[in-house]
C-alpha positions as CSV (number, residue, x, y, z in Angstrom):
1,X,-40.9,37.4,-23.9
2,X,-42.3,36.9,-27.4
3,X,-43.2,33.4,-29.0
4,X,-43.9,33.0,-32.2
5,X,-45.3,29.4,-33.2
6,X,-43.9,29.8,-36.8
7,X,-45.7,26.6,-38.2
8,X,-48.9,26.8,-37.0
9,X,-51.7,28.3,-39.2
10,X,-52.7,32.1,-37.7
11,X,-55.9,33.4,-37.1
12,X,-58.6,34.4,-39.7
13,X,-57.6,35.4,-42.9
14,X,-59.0,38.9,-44.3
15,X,-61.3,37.3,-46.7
16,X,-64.7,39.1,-48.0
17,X,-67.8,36.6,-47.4
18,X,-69.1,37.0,-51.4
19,X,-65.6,35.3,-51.9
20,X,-65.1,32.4,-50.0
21,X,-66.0,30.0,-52.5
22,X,-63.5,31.2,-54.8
23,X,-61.2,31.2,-52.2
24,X,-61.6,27.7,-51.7
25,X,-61.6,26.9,-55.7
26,X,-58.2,28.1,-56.0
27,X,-56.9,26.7,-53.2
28,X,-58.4,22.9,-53.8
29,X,-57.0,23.7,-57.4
30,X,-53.7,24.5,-56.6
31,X,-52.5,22.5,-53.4
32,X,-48.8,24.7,-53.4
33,X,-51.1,28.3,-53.6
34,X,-52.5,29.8,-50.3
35,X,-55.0,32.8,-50.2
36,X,-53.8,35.3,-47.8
37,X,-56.3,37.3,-48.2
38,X,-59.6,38.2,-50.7
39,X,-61.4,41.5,-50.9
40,X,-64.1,43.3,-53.4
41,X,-63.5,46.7,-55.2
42,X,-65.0,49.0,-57.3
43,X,-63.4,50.8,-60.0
44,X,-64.3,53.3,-62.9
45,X,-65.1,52.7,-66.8
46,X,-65.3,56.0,-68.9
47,X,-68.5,55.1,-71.5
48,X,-69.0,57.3,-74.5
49,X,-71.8,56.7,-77.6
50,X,-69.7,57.4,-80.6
51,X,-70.9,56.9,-84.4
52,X,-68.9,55.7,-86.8
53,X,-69.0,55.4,-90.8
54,X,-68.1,52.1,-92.7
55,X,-67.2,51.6,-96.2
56,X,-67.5,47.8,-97.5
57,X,-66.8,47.1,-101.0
58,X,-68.5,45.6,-104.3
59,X,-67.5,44.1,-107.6
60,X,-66.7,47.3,-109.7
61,X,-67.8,47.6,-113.5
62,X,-65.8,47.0,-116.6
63,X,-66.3,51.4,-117.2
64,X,-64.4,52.0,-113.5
65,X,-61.8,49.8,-114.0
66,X,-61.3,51.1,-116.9
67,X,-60.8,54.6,-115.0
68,X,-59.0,53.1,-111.9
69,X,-56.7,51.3,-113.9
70,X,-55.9,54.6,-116.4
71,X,-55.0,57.0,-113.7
72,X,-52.6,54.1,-111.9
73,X,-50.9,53.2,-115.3
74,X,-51.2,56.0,-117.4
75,X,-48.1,58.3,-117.6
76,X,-49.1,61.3,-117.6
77,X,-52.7,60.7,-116.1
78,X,-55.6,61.6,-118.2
79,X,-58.2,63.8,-118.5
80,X,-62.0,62.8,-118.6
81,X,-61.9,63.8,-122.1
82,X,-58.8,62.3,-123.1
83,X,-60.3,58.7,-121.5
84,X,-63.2,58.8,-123.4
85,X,-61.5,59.6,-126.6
86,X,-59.5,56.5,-126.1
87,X,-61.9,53.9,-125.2
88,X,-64.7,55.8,-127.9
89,X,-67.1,56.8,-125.2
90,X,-69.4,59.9,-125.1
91,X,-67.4,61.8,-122.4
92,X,-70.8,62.1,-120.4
93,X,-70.8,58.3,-119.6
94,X,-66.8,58.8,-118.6
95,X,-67.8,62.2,-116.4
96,X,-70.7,60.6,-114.6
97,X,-68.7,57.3,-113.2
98,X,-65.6,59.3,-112.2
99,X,-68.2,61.9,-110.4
100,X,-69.3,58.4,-108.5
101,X,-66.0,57.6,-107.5
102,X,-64.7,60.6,-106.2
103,X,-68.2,60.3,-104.1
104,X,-66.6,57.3,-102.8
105,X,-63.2,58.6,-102.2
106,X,-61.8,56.5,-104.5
107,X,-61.2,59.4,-106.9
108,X,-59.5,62.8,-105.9
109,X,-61.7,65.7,-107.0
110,X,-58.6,67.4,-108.8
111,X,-57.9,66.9,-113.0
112,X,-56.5,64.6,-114.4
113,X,-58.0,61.0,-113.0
114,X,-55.8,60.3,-110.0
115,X,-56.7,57.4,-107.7
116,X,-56.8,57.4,-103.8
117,X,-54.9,55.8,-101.5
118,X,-58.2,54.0,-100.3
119,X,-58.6,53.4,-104.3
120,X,-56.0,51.8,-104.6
121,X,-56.8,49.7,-101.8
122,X,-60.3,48.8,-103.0
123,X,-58.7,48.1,-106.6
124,X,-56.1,45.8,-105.1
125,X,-59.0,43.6,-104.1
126,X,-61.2,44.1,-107.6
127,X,-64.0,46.5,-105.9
128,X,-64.7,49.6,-105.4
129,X,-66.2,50.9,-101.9
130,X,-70.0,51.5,-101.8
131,X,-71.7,54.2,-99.9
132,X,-70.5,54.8,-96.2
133,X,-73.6,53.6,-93.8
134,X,-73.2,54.6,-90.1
135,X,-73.6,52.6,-86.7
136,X,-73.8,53.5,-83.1
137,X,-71.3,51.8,-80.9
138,X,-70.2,52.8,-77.3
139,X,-66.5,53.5,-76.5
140,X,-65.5,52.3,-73.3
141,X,-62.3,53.8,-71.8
142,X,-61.1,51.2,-68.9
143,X,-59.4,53.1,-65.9
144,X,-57.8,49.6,-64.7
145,X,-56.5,48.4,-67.7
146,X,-55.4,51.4,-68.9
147,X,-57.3,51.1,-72.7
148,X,-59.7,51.9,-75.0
149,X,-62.3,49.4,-76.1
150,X,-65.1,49.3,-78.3
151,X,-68.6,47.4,-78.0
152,X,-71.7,47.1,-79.5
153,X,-73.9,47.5,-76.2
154,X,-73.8,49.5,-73.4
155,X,-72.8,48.9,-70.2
156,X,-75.8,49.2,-67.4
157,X,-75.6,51.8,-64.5
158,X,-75.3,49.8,-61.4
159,X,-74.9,51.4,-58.3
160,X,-72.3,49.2,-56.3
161,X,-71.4,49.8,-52.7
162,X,-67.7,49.5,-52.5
163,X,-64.5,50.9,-51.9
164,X,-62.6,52.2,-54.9
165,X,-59.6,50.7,-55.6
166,X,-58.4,54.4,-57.2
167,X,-58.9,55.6,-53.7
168,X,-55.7,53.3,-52.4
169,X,-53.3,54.1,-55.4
170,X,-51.5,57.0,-55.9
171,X,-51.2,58.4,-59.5
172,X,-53.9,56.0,-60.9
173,X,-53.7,55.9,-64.8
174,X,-55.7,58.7,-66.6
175,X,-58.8,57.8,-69.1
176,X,-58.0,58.0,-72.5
177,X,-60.5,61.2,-74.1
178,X,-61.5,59.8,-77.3
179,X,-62.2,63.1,-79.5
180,X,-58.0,63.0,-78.9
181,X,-57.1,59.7,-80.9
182,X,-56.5,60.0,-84.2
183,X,-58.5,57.6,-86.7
184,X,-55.6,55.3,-87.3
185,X,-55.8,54.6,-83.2
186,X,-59.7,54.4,-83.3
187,X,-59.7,51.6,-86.2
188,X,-57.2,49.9,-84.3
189,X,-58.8,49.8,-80.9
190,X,-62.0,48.7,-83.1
191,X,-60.3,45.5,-84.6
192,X,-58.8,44.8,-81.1
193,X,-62.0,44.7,-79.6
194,X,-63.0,42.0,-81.8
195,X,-65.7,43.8,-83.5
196,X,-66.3,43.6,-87.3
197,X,-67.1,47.1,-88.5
198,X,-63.2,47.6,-89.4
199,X,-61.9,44.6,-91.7
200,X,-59.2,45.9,-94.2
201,X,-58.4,42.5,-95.7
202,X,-62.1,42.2,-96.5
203,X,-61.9,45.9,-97.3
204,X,-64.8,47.2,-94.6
205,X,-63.3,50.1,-93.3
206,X,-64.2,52.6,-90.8
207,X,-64.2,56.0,-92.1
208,X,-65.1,58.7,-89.4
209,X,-65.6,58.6,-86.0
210,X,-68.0,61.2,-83.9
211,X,-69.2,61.6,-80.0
212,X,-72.9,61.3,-79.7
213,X,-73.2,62.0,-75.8
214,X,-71.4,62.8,-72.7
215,X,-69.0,60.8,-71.1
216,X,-70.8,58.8,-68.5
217,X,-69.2,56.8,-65.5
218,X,-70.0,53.3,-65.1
219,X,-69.0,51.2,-62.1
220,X,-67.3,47.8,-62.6
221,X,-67.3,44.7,-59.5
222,X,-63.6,43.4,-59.5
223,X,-62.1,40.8,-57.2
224,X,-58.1,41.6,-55.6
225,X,-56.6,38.2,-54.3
226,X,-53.1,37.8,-53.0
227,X,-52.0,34.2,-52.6
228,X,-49.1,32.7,-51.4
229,X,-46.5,29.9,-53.8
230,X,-45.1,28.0,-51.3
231,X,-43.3,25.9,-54.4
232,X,-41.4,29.2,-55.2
233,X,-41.7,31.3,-51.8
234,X,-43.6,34.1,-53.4
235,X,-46.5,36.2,-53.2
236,X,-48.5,36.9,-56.1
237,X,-51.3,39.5,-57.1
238,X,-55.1,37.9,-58.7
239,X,-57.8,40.2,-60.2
240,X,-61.0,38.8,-61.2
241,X,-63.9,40.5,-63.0
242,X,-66.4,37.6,-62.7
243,X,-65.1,34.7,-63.7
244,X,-62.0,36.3,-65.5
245,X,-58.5,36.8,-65.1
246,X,-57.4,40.2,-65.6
247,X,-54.0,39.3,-65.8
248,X,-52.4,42.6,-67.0
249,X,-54.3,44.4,-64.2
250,X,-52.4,42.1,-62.0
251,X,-49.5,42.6,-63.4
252,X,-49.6,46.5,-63.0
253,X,-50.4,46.4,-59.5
254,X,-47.9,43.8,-58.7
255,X,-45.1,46.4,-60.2
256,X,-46.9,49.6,-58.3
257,X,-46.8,47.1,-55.0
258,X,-43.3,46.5,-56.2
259,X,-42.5,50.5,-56.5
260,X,-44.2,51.4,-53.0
261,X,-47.1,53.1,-55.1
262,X,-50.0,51.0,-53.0
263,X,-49.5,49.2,-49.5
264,X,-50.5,45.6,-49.5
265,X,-51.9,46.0,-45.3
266,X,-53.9,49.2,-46.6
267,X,-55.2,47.4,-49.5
268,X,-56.1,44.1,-48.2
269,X,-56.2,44.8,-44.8
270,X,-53.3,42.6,-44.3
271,X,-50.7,43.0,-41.9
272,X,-46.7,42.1,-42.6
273,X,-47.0,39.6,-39.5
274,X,-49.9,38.0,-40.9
275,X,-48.0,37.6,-44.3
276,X,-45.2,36.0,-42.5
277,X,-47.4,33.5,-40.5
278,X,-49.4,32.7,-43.3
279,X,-46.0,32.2,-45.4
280,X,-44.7,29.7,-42.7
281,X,-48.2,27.8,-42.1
282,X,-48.6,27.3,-45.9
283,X,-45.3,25.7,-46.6
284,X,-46.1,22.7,-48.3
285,X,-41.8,21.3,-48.7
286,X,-40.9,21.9,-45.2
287,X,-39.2,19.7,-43.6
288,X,-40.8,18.4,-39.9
289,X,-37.3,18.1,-38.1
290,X,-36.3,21.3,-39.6
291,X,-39.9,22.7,-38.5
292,X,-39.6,20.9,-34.6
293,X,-36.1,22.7,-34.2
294,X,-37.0,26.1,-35.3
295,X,-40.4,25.9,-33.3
296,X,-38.8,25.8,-30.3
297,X,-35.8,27.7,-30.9
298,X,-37.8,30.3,-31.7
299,X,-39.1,30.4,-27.8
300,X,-35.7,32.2,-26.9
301,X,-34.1,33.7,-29.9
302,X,-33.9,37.5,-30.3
303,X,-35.9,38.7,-32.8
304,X,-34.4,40.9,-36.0
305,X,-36.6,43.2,-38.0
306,X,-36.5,45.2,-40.9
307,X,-33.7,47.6,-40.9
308,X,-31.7,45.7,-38.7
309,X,-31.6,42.2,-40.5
310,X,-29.8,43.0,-43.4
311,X,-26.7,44.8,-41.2
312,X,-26.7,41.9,-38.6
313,X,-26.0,39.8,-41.6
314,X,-23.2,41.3,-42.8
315,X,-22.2,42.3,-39.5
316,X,-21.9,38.5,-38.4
317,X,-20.8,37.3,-41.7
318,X,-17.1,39.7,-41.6
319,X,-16.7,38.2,-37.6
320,X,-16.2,34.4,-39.2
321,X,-12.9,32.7,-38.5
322,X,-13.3,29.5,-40.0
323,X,-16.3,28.3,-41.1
324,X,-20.2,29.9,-42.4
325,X,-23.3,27.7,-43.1
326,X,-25.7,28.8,-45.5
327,X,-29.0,27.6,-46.7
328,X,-31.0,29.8,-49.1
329,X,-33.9,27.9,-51.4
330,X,-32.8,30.2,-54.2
331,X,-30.3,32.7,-54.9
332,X,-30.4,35.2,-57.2
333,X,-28.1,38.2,-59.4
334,X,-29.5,40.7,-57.3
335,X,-27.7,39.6,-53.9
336,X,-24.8,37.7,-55.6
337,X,-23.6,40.9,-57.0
338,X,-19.4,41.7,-57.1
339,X,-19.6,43.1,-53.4
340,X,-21.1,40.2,-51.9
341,X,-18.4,38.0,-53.8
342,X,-15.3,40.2,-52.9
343,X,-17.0,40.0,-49.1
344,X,-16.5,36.1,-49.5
345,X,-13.2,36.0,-51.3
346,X,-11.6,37.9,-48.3
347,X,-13.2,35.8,-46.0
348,X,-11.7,32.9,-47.7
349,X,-8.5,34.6,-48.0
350,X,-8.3,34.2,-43.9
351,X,-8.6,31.0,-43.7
352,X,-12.6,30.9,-43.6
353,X,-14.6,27.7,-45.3
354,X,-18.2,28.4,-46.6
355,X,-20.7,26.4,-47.8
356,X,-24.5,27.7,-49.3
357,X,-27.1,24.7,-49.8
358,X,-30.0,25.7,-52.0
359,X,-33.2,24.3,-53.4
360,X,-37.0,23.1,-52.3
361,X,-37.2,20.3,-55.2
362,X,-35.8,19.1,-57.3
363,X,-38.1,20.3,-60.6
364,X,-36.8,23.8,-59.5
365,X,-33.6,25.4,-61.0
366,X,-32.7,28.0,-58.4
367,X,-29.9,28.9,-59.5
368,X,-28.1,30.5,-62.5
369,X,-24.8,29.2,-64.5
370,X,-23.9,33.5,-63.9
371,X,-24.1,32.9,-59.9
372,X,-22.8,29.5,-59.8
373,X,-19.7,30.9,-61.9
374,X,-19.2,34.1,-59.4
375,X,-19.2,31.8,-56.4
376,X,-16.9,29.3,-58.0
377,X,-14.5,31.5,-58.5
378,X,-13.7,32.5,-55.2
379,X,-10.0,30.3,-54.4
380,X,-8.3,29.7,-51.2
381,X,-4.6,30.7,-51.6
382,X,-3.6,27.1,-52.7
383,X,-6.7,27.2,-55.4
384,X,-9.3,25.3,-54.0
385,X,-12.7,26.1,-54.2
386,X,-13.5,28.7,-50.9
387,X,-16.9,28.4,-51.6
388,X,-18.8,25.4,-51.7
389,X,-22.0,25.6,-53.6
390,X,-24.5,22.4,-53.6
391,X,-28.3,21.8,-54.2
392,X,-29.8,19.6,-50.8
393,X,-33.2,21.0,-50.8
394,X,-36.3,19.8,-49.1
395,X,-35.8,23.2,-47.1
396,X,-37.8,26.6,-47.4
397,X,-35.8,27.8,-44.1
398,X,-33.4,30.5,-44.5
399,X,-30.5,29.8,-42.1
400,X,-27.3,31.5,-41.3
401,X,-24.6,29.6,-39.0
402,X,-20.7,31.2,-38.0
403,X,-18.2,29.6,-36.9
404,X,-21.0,27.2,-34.6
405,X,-21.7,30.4,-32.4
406,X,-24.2,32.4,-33.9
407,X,-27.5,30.8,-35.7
408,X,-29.2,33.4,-37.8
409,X,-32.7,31.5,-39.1
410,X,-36.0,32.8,-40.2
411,X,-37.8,33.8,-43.8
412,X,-35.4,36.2,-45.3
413,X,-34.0,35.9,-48.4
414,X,-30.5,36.5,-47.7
415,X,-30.0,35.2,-51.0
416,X,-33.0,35.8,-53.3
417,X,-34.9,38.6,-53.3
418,X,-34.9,40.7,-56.5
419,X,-36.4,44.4,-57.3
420,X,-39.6,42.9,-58.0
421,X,-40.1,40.7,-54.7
422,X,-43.4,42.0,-52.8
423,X,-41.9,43.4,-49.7
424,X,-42.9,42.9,-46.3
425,X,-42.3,43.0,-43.1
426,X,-39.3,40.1,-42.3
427,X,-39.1,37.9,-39.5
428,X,-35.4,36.8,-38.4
429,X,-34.1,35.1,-35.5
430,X,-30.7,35.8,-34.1
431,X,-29.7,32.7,-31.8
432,X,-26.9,32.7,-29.5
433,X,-27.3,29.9,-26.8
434,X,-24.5,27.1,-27.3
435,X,-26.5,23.8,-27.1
436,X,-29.2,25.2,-29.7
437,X,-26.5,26.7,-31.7
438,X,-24.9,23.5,-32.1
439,X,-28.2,21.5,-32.7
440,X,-29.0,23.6,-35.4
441,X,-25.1,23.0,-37.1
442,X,-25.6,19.3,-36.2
443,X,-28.3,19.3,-38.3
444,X,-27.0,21.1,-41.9
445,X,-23.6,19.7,-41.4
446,X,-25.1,16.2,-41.7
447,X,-26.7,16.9,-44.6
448,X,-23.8,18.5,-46.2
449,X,-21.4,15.3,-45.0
450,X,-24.1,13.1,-46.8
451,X,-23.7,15.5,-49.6
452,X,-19.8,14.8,-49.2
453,X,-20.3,11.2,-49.4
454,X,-22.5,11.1,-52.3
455,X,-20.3,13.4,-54.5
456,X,-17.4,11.1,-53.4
457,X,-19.2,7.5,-54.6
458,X,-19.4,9.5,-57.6
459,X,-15.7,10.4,-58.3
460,X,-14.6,7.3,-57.1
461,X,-17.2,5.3,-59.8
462,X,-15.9,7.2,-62.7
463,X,-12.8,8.0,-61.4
464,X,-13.3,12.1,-61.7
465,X,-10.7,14.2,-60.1
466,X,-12.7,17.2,-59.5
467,X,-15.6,15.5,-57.8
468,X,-13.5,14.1,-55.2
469,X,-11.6,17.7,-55.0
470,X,-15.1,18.8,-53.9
471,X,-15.7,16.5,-51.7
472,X,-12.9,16.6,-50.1
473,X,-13.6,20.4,-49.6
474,X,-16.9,19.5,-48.5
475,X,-15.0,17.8,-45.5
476,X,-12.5,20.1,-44.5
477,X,-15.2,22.9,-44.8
478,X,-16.6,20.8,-41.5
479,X,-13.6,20.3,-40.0
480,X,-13.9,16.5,-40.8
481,X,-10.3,15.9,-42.9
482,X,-9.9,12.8,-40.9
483,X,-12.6,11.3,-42.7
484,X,-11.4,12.8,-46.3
485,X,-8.0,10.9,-45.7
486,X,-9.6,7.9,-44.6
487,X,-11.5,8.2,-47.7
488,X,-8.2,8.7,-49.8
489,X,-6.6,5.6,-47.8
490,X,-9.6,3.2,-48.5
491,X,-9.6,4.5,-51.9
492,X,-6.0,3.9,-52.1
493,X,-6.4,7.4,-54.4
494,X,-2.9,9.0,-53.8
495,X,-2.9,11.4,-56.4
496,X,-5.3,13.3,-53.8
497,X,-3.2,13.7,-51.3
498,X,-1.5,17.2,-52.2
499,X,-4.9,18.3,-52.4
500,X,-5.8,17.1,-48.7
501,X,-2.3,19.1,-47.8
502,X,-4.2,22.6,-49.5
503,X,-6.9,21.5,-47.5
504,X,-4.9,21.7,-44.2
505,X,-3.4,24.9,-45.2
506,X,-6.5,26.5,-45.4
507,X,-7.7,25.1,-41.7
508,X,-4.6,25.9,-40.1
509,X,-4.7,29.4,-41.8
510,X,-7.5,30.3,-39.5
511,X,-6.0,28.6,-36.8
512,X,-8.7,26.0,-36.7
513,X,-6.5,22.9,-37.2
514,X,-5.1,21.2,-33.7
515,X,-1.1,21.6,-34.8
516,X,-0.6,18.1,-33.1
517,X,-3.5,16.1,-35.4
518,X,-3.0,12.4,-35.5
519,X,-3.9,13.1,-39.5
520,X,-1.0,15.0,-40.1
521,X,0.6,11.3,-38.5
522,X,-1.4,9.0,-40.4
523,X,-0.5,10.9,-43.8
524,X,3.2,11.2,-42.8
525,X,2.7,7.4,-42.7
526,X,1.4,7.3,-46.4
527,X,4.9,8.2,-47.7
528,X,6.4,4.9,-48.1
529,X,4.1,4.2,-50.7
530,X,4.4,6.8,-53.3
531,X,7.2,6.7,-55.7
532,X,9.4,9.7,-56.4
533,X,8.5,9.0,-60.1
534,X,4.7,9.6,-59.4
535,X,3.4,12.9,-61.5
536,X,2.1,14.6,-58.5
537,X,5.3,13.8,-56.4
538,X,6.5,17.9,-56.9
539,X,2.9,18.9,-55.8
540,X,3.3,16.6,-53.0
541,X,6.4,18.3,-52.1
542,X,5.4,21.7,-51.8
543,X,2.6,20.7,-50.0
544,X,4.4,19.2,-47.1
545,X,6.8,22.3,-47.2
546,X,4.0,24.6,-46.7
547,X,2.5,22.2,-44.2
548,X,5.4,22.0,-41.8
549,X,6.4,25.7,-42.4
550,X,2.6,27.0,-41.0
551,X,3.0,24.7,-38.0
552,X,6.6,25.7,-37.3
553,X,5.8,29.2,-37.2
554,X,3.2,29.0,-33.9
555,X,4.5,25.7,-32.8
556,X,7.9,24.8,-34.0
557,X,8.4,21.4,-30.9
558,X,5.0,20.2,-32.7
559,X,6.4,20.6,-35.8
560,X,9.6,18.8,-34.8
561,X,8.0,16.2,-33.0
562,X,6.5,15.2,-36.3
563,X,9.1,14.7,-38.5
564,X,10.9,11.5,-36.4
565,X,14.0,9.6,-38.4
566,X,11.5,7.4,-40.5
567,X,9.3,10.5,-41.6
568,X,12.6,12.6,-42.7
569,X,14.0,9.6,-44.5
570,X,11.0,9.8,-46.5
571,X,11.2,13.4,-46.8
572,X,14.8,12.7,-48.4
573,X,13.9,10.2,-50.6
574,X,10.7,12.1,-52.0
575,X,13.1,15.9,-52.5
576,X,11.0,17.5,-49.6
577,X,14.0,18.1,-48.1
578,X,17.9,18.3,-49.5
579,X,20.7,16.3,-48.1
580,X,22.0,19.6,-46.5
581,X,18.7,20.0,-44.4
582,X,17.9,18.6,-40.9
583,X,14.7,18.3,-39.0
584,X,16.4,21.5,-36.5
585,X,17.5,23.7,-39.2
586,X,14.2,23.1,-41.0
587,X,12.2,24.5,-37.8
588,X,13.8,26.8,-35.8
589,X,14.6,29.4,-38.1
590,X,11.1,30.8,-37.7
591,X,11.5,30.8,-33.6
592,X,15.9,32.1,-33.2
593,X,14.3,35.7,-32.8
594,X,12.1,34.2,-30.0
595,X,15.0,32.6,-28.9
596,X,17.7,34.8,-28.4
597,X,14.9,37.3,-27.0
């Protein structure tokens, strides 16, 4: 037989020596974040020595204003000539400065004066460009991050020992060949890489762009880190070159991880039970009862993997007859989707209660307004919430309990996972043994009845009706109406009572109501205090119609035995009954077939 100790911390983690103290700097750092596991990699940069030309401006004379400022304004533009016949200059002086600026590009070379674009540019700003000078800088095309940078000093050639990390991805991300970009893409990679040689708004621009020398590959030292949130249950991707973040590297490899394009054991050497042991040991919310119970429940449970978790689930969910347990820290869109809700609304529809707790702490906000809509609106017949939906946190334990027979527990998100959750390897216990069963539905239905009771103090504070509709839910969900009419009684909060009545209906729908209850009793009793004036008297009286109808039809002498002279006098004086009725013509009409057979 297999034991897992769930809680306990596994063996050594896959962490590279060189990185241990980093390992222990992020975890002293961040007391929810455990490293799972740490390793070195090398990876390629494409470097290329590239010469550039740079134009920068200066003040230009009152003569080339002149000329700018005559071939933007001038309708049609001028000639030389014509421009020195206007201002009175010998055309020589006029010939010789617009020779200059169409040097500088600032001219075309065609008659009549017409300025540049990049004239017009350096006029805008009162200047004129001066001669382009060149400078030697080094393109460095980054396999990892996918880009193309610029610097003013080369990269050494290290020789580094490693494994590289193109090696353990498929289709890794080609090297952008400079002599391919166009200018507009080489000034901008310039400015990004927070050089100064391209400065539009001072007017420096770079003008050209050549390859000096080959392409030569240089090897770069990065750090891959996969750490465990135990606040949010998730693993996360680090990369480190040095002492920096490459968060956008991170992110890439998270969303290959994501696609199946690299394998996380492969990678880091780390196995999908070794994730889930590490996940369990590095809980920092868990709960020690919870943690005790599962421990050794764990010692005889059958153990669910993979393929088959998802179909037990479902499989075991459809067999409810009256009552499902679930505890999920978050739920998400991607599981709560319009099949999973038309699965519950059926379920409901039979007669079944559920209720799904959620939430680690209380900063956390697991859960959207879209799913908490979707689940609200699954009704029982008589309109009362089927599905009970209730933050109790303190939990990171996914748990499963039907009908307080089968105990489904373990860390899959039966609830949660999106398309972007790292996936592993699952671990989920199945759990069929009676006492253990029941231990485990001990357990959440107290916290849901102290749920109950706070949502109750609540409605009864502020007198809200649909707090203590929930509640009362809450209560029959557990099979505990007893105590929601003892609540009602104390309360001395009639109005409720029609609602109690739906919340019968709904037990006895699944059969899970003994027909002979002392409540029914105790609420008969209740009768002689409401007033057939009272607003919710008609509500009242269907829901004693529909109450003694359900009974009648499996167990017509219980129903009978219920309505003694004082109960039906009350039933007269309320309209549940007419004058022409009698407790025997009421019942038996559902049982003559069985009768005369």
């Amino acid at each position: 037989m297999e034991v897992l100790l769930i809680f306990h911390a596994s063996s050594a983690k896959p962490i590279d020596e060189k990185l241990r103290n980093l390992v222990y700097e992020i975890e002293t750092k961040n007391p929810d974040v455990s490293v799972l596991a740490a390793r070195q990699f090398r990876y390629s940069l494409h470097q290329t020595s590239v010469e550039i030309s740079i134009k920068e401006p200066r003040e230009f004379n009152v003569l080339e204003e002149f000329i700018i400022r005559a071939g933007i304004e001038f309708e049609p533009p001028p000639t030389e000539d014509e421009l020195a016949s206007i201002l009175g200059l010998d055309p020589i002086f006029v010939r010789s400065t617009t020779a200059n600026l169409k040097t500088l590009n600032t001219l075309s070379a065609t008659s009549p004066i017409t300025v540049t674009a990049e004239g017009r540019s350096f006029y805008e700003k009162g200047s004129v460009p001066q001669p382009p000078y060149s400078v030697q800088i080094y393109a460095i095309a980054d396999s990892l991050g996918g880009k193309l940078t610029f610097q003013s000093e080369p990269f050494n050639d290290v020789q580094i020992n490693l494994p590289d990390l193109a090696d353990f991805i498929k289709n890794f991300p080609k090297i952008p060949d400079i002599s391919s970009l166009s200018l507009a893409e080489i000034q901008q990679s310039i400015q990004s890489s927070d050089l100064d040689f391209h400065q539009p708004e001072a007017g420096k621009i770079v003008t050209a762009c050549k390859v000096l020398t080959a392409t030569k590959i240089i090897w770069k030292k990065i750090s891959l880190i996969v750490v465990f949130d135990a606040k949010k249950d998730k693993l996360n991707i680090q990369i480190k070159g040095g002492k920096q973040l490459l968060n956008s590297a991170a992110t890439w490899l998270e969303s290959l991880q994501a696609k199946g394009k690299i394998s996380l054991p492969e990678l880091c050497k780390l196995s999908d039970d070794h994730i889930n042991l590490e996940r369990a040991s590095t809980f920092k919310y868990k709960n020690a009862e919870i943690a005790a119970r599962l421990e050794k429940n764990t010692q005889t449970a059958l153990r669910l993997r993979d393929e088959q978790i998802n179909q037990t689930f479902g499989e075991i969910l459809n067999s409810a007859k009256h009552q499902i347990l679930i505890y999920s820290p978050w739920l998400s869109q991607a599981i709560v989707n319009e099949e999973f809700v038309t699965t519950l609304q059926k379920l409901v529809n039979r007669g079944v209660w559920i209720l799904i707790g959620y939430g680690i702490s209380p900063e956390e906000t697991p859960i959207s307004p879209e799913i908490a809509e979707k689940l609200r609106s699954i009704k029982t017949a008589d309109n009362l919430p089927g599905v009970q939906i209730s933050y109790l946190g303190d939990s990171h334990i996914k748990e499963v309990i039907v009908d307080e027979k089968t105990y489904l527990y373990g860390f899959h998100d039966w609830l949660s996972y999106n398309d972007d959750y790292l996936p592993i390897g699952e671990l989920v216990y199945q759990l069929t043994i009676f006492q253990q069963v029941q231990e485990a539905h001990q357990f959440l239905a107290h916290r849901w009845q102290n749920h109950a009771q706070k949502i109750w103090n609540n409605a009864v504070e502020h007198h809200n009706f649909q707090l203590a509709v929930e509640s009362l839910c809450v209560w029959g969900a557990l099979g505990m109406q007893n105590i929601a009419l003892q609540k009602i009684q104390q309360s001395n909060w009639l109005e409720l009572l029609p609602v109690w009545l739906n919340v019968i209906l709904q037990g006895l729908r699944s059969h899970n109501l003994p027909n002979d209850s002392a409540d029914l009793k105790t609420a008969l009793s209740l009768l002689n205090q409401i007033s057939a004036e009272e607003t919710f008297t008609e509500l009242l009286q269907q829901g004693w119609r529909k109450i003694i109808d359900a009974i009648a039809i499996n167990q017509p002498e219980t129903a009978l035995n219920l309505l003694s002279d004082e109960v039906w006098a009350q039933f007269l004086r309320l309209n549940i009954v007419q004058n022409h009725d009698s407790p025997t013509t009421l019942i038996y009409p559902h049982t003559a077939p069985k009768k005369r057979k």
